[in-house]
N, C-alpha and C positions, 0 to 999 in steps of 0.2 A: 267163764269166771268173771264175778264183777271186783275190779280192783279199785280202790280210792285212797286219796292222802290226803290231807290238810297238813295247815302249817300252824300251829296251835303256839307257837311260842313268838307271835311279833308282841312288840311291848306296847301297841296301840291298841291288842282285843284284850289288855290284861283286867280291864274294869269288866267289859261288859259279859267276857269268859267266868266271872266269879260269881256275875248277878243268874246268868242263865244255869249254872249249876245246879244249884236247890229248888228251879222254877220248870227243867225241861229232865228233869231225870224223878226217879221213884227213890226213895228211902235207902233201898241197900246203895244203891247207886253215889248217892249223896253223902252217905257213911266215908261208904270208902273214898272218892276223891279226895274228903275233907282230911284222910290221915295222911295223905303225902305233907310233910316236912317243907318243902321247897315249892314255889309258886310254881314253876316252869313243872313240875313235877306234875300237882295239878291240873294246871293248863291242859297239859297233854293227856291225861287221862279221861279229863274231860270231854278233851276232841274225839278221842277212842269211841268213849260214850255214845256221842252225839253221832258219831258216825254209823254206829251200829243200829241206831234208831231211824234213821235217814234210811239204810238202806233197805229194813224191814220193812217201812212205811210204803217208802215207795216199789221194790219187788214183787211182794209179798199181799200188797193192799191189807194191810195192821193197820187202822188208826194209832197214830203217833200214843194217844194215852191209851193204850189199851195193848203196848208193846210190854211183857212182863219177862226182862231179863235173868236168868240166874246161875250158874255156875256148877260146873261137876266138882266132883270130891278135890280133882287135882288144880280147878282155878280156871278151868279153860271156861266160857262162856257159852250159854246156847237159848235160843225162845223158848221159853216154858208157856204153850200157849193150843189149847185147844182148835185154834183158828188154822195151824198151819197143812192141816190135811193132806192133799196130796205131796205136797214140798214136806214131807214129814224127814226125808234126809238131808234138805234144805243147812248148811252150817256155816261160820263164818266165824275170823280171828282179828285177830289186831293187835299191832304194835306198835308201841310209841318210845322211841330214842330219840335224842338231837335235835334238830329243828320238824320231824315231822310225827304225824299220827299215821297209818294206815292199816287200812283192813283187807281185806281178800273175804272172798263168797263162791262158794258154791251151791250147786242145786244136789248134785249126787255124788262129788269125790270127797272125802274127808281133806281138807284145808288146814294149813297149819301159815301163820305169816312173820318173819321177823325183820326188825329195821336196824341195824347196826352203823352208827356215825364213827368214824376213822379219828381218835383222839387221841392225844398223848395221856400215858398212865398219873396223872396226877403225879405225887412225889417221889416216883419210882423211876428210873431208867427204864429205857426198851427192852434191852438185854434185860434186867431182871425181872420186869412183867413176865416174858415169857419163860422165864427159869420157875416160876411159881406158877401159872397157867401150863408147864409140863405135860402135866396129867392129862392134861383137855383135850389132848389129840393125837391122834397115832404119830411116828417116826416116819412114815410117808407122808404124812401133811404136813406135819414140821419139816421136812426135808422143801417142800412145795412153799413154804412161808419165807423159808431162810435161803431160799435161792433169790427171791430179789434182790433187783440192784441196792438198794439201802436201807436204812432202820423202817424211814415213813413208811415205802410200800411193802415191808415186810411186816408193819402192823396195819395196814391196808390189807393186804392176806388174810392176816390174823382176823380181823374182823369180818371177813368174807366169809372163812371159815366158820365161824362161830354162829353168822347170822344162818348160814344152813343146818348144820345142826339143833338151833333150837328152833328153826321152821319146823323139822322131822319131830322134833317131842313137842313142839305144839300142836302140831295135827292130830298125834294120836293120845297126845292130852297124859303126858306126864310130867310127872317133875324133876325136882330135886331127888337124886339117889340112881339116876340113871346112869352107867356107867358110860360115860362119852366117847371113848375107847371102842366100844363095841360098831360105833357108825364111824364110815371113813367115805369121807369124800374126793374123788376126783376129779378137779375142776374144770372147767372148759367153757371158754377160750382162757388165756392166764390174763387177757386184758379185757377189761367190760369197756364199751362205750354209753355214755352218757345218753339216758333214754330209751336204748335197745332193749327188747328182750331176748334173754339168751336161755336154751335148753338142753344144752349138752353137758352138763355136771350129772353124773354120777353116782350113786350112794354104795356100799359094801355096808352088809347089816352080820356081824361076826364073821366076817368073811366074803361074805357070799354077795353078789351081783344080785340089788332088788330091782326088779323087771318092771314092778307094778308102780314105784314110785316116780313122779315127775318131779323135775327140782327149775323152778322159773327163775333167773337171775335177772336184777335192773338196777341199774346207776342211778339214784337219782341227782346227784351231783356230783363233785369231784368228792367229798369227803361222807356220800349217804348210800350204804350197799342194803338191800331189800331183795331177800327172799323169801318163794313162795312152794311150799311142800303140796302135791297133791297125790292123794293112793285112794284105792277102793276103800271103800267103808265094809266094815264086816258084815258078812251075811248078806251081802247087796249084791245081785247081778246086775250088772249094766250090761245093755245091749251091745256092746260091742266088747272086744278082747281087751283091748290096749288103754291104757291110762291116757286121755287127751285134751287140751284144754285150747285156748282162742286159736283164733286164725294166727299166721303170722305177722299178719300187718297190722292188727290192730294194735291199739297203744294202751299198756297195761294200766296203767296209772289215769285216774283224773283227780288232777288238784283240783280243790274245795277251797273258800275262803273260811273263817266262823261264819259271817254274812251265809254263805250258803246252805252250811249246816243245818242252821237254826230258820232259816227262811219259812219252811211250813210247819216250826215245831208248836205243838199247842202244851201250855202247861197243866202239868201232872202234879203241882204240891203248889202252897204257897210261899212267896218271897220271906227269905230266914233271913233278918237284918243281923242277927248273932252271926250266925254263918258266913255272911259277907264281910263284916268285921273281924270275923280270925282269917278267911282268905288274903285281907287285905295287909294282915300284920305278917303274914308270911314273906322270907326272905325269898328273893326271887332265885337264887341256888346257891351251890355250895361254893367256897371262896379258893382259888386254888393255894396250895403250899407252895410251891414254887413253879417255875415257870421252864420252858424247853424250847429250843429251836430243832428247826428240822434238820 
């Protein structure tokens, strides 16, 4: 599995992040960055972008302009590209939260990837975040969240939680209307170390113990949990029985700078001075209501 991150929100690639946008991505591409609201928002989707292009480039051997991204019904992302032949179950996701971008790749397992940053609820209490987030999760998980020692890492749970769950429906590419209630997680270890990979989580899918799903957990700071969903793809035999993915010593993640992103990207459009001009009048995010201590 090839994994990668970038850090898309320092305030020093905020220029050159907004000129490469309309000059190293295609039209839909370009579309959509330009609706996010918030520059950081942007930024980061950007990074996703450029990430996904990077890694077709170079896996894949796609010339950079001749990479044609596009999207299933539900949003998930895939190559639309007569090029990729044998790699024809070749797939890859990406999320972007907090300070980072990341994607995950596979050659044969369906991939599903999410980044969840550990934040206080904006102008809400802990306790009522999750009186309202209720629904989101079984009474065994909740039982598993509310057992920490205090609010932080009972919404450090909370978002542990979460980022597996929507690893599982982005791999197999749904959305909105899924009932979350149905996937129940079992976590393991209840403490992550920072960097490690960890595979012993769990899934119950209505019940029942799924065999075929791998669930990859990694720290990448004290406040950034990143999980990675892998299961068979339908209709696919793989040679072997079991769902399995790196070695254990290898190290999941390679940070990217922008610099590196963009290092062999060749442009696919020309420079939109309009377009850089509304990136540039964008607020960089949203302002908080109030403030929390831990």
């Amino acid at each position: 599995m090839e994994a990668l991150t970038a850090t898309p929100q320092q305030d020093a690639l905020r220029a050159e992040m907004g000129r490469a946008s309309p000059v190293r991505n295609g039209p839909e591409e370009k579309e959509r960055i330009g609706q996010f609201v918030f520059a950081r928002d942007a930024k980061a989707a950007l990074a996703g972008r450029l990430l996904m292009r990077k890694l077709i480039a170079e896996e894949l051997c796609i010339p950079w302009n001749e990479v044609h991204l596009q999207r299933t019904p539900k949003g998930k992302p895939f190559l639309a590209s007569n090029l990729v032949g044998i790699n024809s179950n070749y797939n890859f996701n990406v999320s972007h939260q907090g300070d980072y971008a990341v994607l995950a790749a596979e050659p044969e397992l369906q991939v599903g990837i999410d980044i969840m940053k550990t934040d206080l609820p904006g102008s809400s209490s802990i306790p009522n975040f999750f009186h309202i987030m209720k629904r989101q999760f079984t009474e065994t998980e909740w039982d598993v969240i509310k057992s920490m020692s205090n609010e932080w890492m009972q919404l450090d749970m909370f978002y542990r939680h979460w980022a597996l769950k929507e690893s599982f429906l982005k791999a197999i590419g749904v959305g909105i209307g899924f009932n979350l209630q149905r996937i129940e997680f079992n976590v393991s270890p209840l403490q992550l170390e920072i960097g490690k990979v960890y595979k012993e989580t769990k899934m119950l899918l209505d019940g029942e113990k799924e065999e075929e799903w791998t669930f990859e957990e990694t720290r990448l700071d004290d406040n950034h949990h990143v999980a990675v969903a892998l299961g068979k793809q339908e209709g696919f035999a793989q040679k072997d029985s079991d769902v399995h993915s790196m070695e254990p010593n290898q190290p999941q993640f390679t940070l990217l700078t922008f610099e590196d992103l963009v290092a062999s990207g060749i442009p696919v459009a020309p420079e939109d001075s309009a377009y850089w001009d509304n990136f540039c009048s964008k607020q960089e995010g949203p302002v908080r209501q109030s403030s929390h201590s831990r």
